[in-house]
PDB file with one MODEL, atoms N, CA, C and O in Angstrom:
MODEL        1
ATOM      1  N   UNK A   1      -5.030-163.946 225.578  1.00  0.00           N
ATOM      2  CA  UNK A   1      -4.090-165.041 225.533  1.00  0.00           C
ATOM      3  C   UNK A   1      -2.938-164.755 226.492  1.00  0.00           C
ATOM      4  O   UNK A   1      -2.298-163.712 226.358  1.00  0.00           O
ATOM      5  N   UNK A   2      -2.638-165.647 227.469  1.00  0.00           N
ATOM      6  CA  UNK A   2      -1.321-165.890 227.990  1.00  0.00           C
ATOM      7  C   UNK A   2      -0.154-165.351 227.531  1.00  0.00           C
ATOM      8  O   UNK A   2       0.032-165.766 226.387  1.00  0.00           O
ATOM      9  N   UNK A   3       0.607-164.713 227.844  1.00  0.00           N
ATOM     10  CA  UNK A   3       2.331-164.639 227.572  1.00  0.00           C
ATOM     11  C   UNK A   3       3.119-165.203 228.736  1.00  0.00           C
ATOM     12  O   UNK A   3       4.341-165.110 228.618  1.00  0.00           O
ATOM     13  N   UNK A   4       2.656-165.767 229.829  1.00  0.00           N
ATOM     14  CA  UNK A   4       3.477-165.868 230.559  1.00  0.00           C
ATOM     15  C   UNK A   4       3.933-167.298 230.415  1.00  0.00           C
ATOM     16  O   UNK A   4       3.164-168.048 229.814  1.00  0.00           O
ATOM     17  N   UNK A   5       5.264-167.874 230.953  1.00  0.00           N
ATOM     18  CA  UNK A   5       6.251-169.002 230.674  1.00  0.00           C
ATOM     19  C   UNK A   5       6.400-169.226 232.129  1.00  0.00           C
ATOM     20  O   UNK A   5       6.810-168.371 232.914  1.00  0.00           O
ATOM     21  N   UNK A   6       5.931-170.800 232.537  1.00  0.00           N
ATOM     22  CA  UNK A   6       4.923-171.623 231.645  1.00  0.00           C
ATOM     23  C   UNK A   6       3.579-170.148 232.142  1.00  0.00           C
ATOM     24  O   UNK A   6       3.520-169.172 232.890  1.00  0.00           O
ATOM     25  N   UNK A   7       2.414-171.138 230.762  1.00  0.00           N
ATOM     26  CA  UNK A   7       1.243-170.083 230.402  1.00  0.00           C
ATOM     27  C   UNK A   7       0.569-170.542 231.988  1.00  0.00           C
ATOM     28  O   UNK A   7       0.747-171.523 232.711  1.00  0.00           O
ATOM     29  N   UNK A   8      -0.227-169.376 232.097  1.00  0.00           N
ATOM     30  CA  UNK A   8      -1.624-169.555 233.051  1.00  0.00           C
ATOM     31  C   UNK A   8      -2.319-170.694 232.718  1.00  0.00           C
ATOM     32  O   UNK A   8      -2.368-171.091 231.553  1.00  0.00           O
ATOM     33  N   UNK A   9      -2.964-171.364 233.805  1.00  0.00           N
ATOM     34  CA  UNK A   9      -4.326-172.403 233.917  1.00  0.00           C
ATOM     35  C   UNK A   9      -5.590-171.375 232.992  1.00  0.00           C
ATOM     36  O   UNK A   9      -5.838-170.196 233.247  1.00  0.00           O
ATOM     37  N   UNK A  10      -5.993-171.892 232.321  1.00  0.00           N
ATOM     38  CA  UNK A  10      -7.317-171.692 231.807  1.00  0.00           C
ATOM     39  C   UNK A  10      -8.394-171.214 232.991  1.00  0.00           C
ATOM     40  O   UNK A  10      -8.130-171.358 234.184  1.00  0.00           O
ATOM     41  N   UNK A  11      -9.701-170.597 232.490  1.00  0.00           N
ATOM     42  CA  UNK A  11     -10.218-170.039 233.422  1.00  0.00           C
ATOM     43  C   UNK A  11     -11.430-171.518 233.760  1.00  0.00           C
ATOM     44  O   UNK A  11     -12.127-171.565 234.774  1.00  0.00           O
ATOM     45  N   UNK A  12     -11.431-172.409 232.856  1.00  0.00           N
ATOM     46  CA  UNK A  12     -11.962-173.349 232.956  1.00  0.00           C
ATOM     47  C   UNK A  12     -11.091-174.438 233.530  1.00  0.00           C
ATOM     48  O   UNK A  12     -11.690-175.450 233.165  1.00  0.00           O
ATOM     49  N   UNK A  13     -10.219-174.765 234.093  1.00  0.00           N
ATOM     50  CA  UNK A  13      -8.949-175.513 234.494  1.00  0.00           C
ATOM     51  C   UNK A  13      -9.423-175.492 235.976  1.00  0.00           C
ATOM     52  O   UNK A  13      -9.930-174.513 236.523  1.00  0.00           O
ATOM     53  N   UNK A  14      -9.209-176.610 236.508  1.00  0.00           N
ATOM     54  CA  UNK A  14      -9.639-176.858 238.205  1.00  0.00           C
ATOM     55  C   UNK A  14      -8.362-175.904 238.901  1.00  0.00           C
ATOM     56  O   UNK A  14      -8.556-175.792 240.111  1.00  0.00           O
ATOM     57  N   UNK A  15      -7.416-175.367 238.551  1.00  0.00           N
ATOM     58  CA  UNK A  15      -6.763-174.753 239.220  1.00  0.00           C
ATOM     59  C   UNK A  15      -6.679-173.827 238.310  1.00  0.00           C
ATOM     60  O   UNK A  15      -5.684-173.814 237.586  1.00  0.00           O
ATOM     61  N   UNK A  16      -7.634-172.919 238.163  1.00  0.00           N
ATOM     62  CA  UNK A  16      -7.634-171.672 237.549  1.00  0.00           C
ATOM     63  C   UNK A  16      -7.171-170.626 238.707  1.00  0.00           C
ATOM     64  O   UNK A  16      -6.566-169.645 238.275  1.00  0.00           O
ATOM     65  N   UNK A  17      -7.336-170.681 239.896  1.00  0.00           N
ATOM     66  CA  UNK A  17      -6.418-169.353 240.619  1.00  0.00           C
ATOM     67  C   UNK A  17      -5.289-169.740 240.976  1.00  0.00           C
ATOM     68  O   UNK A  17      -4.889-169.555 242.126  1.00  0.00           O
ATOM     69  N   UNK A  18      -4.764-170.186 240.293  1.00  0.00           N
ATOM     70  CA  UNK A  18      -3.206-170.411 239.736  1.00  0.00           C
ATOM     71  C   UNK A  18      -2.586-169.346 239.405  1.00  0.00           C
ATOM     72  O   UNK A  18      -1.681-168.774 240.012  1.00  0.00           O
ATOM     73  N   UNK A  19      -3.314-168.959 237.979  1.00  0.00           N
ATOM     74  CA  UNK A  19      -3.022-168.379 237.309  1.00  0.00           C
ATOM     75  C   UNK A  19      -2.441-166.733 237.774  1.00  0.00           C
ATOM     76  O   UNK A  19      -2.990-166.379 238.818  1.00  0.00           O
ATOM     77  N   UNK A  20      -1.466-165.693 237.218  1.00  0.00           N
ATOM     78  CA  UNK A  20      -0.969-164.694 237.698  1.00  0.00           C
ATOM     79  C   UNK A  20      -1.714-163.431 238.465  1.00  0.00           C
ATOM     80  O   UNK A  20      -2.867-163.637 238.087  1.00  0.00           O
ATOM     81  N   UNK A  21      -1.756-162.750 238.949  1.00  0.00           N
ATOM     82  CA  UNK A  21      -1.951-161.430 238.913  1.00  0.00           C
ATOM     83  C   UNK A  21      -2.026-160.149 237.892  1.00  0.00           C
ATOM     84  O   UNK A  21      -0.905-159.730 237.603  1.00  0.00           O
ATOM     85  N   UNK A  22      -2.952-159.544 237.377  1.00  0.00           N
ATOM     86  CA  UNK A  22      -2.284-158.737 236.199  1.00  0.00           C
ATOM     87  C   UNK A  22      -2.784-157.645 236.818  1.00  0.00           C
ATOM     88  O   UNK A  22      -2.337-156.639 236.266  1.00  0.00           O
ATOM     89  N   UNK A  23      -3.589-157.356 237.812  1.00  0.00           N
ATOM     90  CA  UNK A  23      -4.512-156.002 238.489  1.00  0.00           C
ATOM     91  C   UNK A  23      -5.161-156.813 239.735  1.00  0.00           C
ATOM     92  O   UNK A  23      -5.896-157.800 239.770  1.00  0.00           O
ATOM     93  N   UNK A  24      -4.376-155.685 241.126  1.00  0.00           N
ATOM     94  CA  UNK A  24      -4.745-155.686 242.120  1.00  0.00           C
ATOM     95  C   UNK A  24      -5.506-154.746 242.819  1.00  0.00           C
ATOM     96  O   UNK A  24      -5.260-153.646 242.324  1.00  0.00           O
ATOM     97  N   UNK A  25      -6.434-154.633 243.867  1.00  0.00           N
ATOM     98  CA  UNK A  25      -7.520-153.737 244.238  1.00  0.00           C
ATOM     99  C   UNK A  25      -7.382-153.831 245.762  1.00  0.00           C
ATOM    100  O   UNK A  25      -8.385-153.560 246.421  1.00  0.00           O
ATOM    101  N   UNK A  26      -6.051-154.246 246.512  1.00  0.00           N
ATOM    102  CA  UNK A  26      -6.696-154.976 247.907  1.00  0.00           C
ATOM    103  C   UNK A  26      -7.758-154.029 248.766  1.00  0.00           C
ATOM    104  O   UNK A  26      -8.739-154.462 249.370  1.00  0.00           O
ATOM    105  N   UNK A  27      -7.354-152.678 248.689  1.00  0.00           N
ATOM    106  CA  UNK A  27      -8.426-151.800 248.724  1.00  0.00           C
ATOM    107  C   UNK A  27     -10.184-152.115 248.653  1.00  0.00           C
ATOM    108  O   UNK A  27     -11.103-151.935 249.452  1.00  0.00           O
ATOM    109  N   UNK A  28     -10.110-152.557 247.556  1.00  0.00           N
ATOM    110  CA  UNK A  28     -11.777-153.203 247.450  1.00  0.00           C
ATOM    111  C   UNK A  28     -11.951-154.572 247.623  1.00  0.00           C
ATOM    112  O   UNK A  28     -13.006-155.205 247.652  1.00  0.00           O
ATOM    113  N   UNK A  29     -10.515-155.062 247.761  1.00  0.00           N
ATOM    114  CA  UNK A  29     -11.032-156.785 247.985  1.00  0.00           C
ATOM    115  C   UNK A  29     -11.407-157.017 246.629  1.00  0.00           C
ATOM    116  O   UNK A  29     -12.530-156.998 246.125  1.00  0.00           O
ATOM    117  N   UNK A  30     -10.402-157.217 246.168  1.00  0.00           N
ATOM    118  CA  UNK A  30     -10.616-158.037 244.718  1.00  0.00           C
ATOM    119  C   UNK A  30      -9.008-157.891 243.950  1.00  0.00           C
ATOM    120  O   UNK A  30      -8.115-157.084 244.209  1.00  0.00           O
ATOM    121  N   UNK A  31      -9.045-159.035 242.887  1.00  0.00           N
ATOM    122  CA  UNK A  31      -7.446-158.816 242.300  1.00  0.00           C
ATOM    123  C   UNK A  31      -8.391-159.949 240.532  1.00  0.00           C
ATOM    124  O   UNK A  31      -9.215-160.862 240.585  1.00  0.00           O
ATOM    125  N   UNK A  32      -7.776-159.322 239.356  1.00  0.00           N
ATOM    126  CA  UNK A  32      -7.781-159.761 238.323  1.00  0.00           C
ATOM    127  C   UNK A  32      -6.817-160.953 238.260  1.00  0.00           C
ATOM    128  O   UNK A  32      -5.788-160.879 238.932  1.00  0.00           O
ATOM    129  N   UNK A  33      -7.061-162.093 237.484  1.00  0.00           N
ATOM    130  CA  UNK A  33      -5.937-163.072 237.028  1.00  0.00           C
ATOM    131  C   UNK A  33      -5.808-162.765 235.628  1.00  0.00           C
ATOM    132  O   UNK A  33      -6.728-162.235 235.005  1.00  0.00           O
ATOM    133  N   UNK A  34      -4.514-163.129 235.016  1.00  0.00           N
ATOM    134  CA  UNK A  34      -4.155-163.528 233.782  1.00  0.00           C
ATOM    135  C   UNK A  34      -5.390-163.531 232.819  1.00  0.00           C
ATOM    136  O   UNK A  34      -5.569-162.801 231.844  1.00  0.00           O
ATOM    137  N   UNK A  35      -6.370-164.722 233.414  1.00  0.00           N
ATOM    138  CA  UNK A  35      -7.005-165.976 232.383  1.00  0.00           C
ATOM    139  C   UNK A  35      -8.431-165.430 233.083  1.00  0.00           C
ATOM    140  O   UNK A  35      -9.312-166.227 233.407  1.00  0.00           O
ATOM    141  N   UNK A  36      -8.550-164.054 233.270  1.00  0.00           N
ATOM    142  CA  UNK A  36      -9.974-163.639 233.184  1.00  0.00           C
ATOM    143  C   UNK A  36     -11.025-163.421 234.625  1.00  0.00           C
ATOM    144  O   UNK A  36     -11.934-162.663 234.964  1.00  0.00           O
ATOM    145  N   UNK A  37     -10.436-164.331 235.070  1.00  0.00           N
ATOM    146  CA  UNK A  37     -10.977-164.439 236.820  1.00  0.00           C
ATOM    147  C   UNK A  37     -11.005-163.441 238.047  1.00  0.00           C
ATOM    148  O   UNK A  37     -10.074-163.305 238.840  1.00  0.00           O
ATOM    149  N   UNK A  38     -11.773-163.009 238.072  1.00  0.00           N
ATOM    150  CA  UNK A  38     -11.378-162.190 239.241  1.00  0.00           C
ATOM    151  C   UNK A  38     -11.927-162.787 241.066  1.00  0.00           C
ATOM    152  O   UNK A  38     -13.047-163.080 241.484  1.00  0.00           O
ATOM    153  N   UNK A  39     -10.450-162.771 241.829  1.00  0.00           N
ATOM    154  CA  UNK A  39     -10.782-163.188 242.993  1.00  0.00           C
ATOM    155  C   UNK A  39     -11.264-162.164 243.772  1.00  0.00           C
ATOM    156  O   UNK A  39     -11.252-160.985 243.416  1.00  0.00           O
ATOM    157  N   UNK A  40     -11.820-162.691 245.149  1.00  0.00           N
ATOM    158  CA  UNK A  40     -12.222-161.885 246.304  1.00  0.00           C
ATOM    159  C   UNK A  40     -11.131-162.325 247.186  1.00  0.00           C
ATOM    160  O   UNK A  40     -10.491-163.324 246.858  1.00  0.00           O
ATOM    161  N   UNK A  41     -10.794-161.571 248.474  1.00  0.00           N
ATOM    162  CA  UNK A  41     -10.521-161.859 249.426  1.00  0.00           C
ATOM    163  C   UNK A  41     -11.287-162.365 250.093  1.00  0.00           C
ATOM    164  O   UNK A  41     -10.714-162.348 251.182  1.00  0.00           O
ATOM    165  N   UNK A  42     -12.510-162.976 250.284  1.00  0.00           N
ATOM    166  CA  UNK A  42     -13.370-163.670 250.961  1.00  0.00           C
ATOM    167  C   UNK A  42     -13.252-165.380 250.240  1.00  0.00           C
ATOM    168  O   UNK A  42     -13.945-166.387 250.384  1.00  0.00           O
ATOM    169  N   UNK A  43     -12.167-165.110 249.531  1.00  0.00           N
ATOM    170  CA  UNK A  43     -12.167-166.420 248.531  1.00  0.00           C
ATOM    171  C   UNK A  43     -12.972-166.962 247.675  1.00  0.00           C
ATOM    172  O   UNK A  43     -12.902-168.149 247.358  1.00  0.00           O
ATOM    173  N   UNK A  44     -14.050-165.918 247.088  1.00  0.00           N
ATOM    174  CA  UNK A  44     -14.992-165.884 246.410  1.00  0.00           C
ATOM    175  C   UNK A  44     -14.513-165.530 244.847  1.00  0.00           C
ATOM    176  O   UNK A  44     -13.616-164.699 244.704  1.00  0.00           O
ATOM    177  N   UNK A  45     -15.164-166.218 243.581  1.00  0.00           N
ATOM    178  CA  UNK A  45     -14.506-165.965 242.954  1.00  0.00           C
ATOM    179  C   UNK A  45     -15.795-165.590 241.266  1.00  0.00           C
ATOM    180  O   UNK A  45     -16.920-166.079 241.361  1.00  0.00           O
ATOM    181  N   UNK A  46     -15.515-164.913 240.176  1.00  0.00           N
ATOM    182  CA  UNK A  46     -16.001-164.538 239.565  1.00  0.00           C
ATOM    183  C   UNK A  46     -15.631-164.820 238.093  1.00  0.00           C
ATOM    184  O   UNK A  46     -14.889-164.009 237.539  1.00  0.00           O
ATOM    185  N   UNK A  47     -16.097-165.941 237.375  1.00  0.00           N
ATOM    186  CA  UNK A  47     -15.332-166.328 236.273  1.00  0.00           C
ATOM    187  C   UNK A  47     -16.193-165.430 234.810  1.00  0.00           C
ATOM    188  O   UNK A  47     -17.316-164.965 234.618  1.00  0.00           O
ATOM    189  N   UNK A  48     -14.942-165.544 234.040  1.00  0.00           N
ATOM    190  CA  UNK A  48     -14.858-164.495 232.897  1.00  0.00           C
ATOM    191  C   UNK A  48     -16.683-164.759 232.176  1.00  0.00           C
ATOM    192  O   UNK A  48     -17.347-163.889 231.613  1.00  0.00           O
ATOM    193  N   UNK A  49     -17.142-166.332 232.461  1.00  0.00           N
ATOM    194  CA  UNK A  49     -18.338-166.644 231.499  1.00  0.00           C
ATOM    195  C   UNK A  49     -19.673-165.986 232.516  1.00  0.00           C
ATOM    196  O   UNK A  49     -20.817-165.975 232.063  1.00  0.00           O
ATOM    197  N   UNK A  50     -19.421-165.555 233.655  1.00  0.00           N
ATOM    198  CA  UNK A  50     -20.305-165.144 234.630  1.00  0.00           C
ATOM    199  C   UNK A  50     -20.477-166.251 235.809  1.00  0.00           C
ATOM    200  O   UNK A  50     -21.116-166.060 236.843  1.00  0.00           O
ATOM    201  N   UNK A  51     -20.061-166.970 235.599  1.00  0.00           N
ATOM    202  CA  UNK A  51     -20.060-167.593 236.519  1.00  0.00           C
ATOM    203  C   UNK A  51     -20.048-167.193 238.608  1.00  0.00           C
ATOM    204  O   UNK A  51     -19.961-166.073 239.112  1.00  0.00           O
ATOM    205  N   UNK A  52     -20.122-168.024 239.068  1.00  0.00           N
ATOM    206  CA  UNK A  52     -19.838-167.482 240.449  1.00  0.00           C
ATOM    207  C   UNK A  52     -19.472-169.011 241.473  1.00  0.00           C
ATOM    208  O   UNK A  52     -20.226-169.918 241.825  1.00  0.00           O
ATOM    209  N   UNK A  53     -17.772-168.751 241.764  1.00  0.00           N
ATOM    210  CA  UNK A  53     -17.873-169.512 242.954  1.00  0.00           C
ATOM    211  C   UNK A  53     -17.764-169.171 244.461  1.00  0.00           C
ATOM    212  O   UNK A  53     -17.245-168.163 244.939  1.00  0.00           O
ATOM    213  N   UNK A  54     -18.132-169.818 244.876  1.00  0.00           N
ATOM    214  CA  UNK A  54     -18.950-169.317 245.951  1.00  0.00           C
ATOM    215  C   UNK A  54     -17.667-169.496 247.258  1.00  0.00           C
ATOM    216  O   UNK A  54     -17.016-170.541 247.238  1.00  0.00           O
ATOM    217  N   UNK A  55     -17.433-168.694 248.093  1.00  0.00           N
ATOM    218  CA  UNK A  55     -16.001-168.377 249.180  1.00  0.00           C
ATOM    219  C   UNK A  55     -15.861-170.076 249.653  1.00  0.00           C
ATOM    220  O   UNK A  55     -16.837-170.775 249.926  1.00  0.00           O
ATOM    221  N   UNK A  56     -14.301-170.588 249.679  1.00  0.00           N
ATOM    222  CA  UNK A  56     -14.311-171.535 250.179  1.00  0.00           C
ATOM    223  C   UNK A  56     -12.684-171.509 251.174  1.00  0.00           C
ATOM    224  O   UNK A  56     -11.593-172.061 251.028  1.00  0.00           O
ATOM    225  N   UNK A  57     -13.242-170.603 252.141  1.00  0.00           N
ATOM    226  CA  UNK A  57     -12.260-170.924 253.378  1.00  0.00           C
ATOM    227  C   UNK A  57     -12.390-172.016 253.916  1.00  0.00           C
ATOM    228  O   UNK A  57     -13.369-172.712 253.647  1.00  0.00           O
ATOM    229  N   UNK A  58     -11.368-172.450 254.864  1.00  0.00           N
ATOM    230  CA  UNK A  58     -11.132-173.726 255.245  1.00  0.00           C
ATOM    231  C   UNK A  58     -12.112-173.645 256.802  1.00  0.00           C
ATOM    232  O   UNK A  58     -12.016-172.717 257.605  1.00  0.00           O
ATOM    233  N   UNK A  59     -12.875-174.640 256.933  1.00  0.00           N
ATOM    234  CA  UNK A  59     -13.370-175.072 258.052  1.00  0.00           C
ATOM    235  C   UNK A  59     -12.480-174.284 259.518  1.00  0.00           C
ATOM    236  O   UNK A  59     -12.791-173.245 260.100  1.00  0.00           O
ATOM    237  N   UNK A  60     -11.679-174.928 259.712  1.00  0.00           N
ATOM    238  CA  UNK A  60     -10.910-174.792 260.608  1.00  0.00           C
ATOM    239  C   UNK A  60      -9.588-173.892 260.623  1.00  0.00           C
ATOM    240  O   UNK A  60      -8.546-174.327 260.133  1.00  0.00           O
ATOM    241  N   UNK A  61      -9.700-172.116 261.434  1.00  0.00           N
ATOM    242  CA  UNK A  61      -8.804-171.222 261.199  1.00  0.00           C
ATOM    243  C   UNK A  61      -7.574-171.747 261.589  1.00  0.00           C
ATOM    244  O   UNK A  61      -7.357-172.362 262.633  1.00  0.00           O
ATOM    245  N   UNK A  62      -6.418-171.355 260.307  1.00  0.00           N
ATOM    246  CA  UNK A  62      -4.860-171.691 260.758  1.00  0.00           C
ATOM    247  C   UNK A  62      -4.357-170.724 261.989  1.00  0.00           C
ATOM    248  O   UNK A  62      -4.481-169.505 261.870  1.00  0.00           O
ATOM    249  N   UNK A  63      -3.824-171.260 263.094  1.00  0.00           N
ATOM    250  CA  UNK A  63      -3.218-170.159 263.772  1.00  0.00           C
ATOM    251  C   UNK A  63      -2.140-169.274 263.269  1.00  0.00           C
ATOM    252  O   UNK A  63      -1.413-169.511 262.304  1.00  0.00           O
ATOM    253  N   UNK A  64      -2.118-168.072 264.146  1.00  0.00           N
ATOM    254  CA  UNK A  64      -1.137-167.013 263.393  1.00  0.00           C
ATOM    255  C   UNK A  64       0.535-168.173 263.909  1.00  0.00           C
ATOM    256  O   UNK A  64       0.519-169.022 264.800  1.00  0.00           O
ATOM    257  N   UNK A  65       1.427-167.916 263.270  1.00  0.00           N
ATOM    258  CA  UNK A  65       2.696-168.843 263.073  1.00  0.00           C
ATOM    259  C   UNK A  65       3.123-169.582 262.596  1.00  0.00           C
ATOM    260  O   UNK A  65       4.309-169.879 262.451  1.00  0.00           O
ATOM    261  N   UNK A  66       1.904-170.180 262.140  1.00  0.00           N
ATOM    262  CA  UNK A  66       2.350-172.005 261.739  1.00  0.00           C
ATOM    263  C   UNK A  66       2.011-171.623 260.267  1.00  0.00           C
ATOM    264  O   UNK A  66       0.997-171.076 259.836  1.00  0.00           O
ATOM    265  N   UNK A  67       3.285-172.115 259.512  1.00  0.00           N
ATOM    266  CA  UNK A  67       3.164-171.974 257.955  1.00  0.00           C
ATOM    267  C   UNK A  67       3.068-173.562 257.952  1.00  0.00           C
ATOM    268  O   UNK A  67       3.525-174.518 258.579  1.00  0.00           O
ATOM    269  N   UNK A  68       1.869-173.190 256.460  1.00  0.00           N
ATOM    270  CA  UNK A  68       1.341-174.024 255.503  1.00  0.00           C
ATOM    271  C   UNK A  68       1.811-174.297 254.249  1.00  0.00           C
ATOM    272  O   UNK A  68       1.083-173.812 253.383  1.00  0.00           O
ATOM    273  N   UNK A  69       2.932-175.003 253.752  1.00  0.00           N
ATOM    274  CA  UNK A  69       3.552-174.469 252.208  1.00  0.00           C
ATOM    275  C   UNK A  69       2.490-175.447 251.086  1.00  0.00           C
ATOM    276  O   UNK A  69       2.623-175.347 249.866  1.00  0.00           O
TER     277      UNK A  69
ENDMDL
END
């Protein structure tokens, strides 16, 4: 369960990598969320029921400079 204010997205919630950080690995390319999920740096992602979604970088690379907020 959540403690954080406001709580994490559910791991079932369309914006489940929302949710916080609780354990990072950048080392292995991977980081835990809150609500069970663990991401990749390939943007690949691994949900708590087994699930698997599959890397979804953007088509078209952002150049280095130009922020995206």
């Amino acid at each position: 369960m959540c403690r954080h204010q406001p709580p994490c997205p559910s791991s079932f919630a369309i914006d489940h990598d929302a949710a916080r950080v609780v354990a990072s690995h950048p080392e292995q390319g991977w980081s835990l969320l809150c609500n069970g999920v663990v991401v990749f740096e390939d943007t690949g992602e691994l949900l708590p029921d087994g699930r698997v979604v599959a890397p979804h970088r953007p088509l078209t690379p952002i150049p280095v400079g130009i922020w995206v907020a």
